[in-house]
N, C-alpha and C positions, 0 to 999 in steps of 0.2 A: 532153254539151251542157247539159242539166239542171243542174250544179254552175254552170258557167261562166256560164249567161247568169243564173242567181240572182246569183249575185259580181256580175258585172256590172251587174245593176240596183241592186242593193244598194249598192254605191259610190254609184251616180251619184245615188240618192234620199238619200244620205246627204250627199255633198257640197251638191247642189242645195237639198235641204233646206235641210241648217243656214244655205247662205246666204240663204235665204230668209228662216227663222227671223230671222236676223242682222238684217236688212236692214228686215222690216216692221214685228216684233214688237220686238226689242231695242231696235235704235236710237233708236226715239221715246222708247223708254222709259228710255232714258239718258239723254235730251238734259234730264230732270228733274235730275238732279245735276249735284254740282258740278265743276268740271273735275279735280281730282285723283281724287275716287270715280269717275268717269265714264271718264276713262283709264285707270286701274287697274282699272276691271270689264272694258273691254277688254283690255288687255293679257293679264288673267286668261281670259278667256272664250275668246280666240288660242289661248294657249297650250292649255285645253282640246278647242279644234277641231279647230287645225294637224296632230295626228298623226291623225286622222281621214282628212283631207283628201291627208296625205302616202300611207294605204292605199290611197284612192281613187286617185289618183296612179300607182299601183305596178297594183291590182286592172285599171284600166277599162281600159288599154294590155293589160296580158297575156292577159285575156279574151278582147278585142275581136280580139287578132291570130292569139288561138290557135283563135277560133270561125272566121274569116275564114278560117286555113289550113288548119284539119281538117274544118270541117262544110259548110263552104258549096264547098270546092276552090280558095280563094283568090283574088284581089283581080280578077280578070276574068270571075268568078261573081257577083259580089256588084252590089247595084243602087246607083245612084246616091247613095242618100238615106245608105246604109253610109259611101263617102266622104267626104260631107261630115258625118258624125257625127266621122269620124277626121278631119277637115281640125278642124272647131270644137274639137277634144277637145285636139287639138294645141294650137293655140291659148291654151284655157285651161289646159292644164297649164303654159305659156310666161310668163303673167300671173301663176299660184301660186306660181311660184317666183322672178317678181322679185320679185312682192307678201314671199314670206317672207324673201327672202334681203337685202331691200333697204329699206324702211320698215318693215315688223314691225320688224325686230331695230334699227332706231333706235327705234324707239315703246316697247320694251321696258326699253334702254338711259335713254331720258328718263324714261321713268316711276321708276325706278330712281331716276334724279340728279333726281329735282322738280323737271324744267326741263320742265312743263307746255305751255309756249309749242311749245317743238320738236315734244313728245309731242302736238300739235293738229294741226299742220302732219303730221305721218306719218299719222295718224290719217285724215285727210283727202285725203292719197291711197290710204290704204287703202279709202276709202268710194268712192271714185271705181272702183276695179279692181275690187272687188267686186261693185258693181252693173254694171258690164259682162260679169264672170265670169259672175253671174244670169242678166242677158238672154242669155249665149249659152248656159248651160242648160237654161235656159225651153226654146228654140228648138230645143238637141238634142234635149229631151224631146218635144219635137212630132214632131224629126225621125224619132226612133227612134219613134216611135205609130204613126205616118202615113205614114211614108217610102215606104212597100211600095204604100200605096193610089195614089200619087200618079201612077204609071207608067203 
């Protein structure tokens, strides 16, 4: 139990994190350059997180199912607040993988060909998924806190 729920928080601070990071600290701080550096430090900065975020991906699911069926006796053990950790987790695992499989790899693509314009437009729905992905972290992180008290 000890290994697992370590892994387990660890993804999620790590995921949660960096978007955060991404989100309050970065991004203003991009919005100082110009649109070619400004993309290209995204595009760079993606591809440093994405395998991150892909462990996370892999980690909080395997964790999550293997604490749920061996420690707790499985999904009609476990309290409310559990479920909806796995219902939002779902969720954003479903947003990370359109986000990567679908505007990343154009944002990548354009940055690539200096076709800036496109490279704005992906960009901008990545900022959009992102700060959604956030808030539903934010809120698992409350869930998994507090979840237990709330009953």
């Amino acid at each position: 139990m000890g290994i697992a729920i370590t892994l387990h928080m660890l993804a999620a601070v790590i995921w949660v994190g960096g978007m955060f990071f991404a989100y309050m600290a970065l991004r203003p701080a991009a919005l100082e350059l110009e649109a070619p550096q400004r993309l290209a430090l995204w595009s760079r900065t993606f591809a440093n997180f994405f395998p991150w975020v892909w462990g996370a991906v892999v980690v909080l699911p395997a964790t999550g199912y293997w604490m749920i069926a061996k420690v707790f006796g499985g999904f009609a053990q476990v309290g409310l607040y559990v479920h909806l950790m796995q219902a939002i987790g779902i969720v954003m695992i479903l947003i990370f993988l359109h986000l990567y499989f679908a505007p990343y790899r154009r944002l990548r693509r354009a940055v690539v060909a200096s076709d800036f314009a496109s490279a704005g437009k992906q960009l901008a729905q990545i900022r959009v998924m992102v700060a959604i992905n956030l808030t539903l972290g934010l809120v698992t992180v409350i869930v998994a806190a507090a979840g237990a008290y709330w009953a």
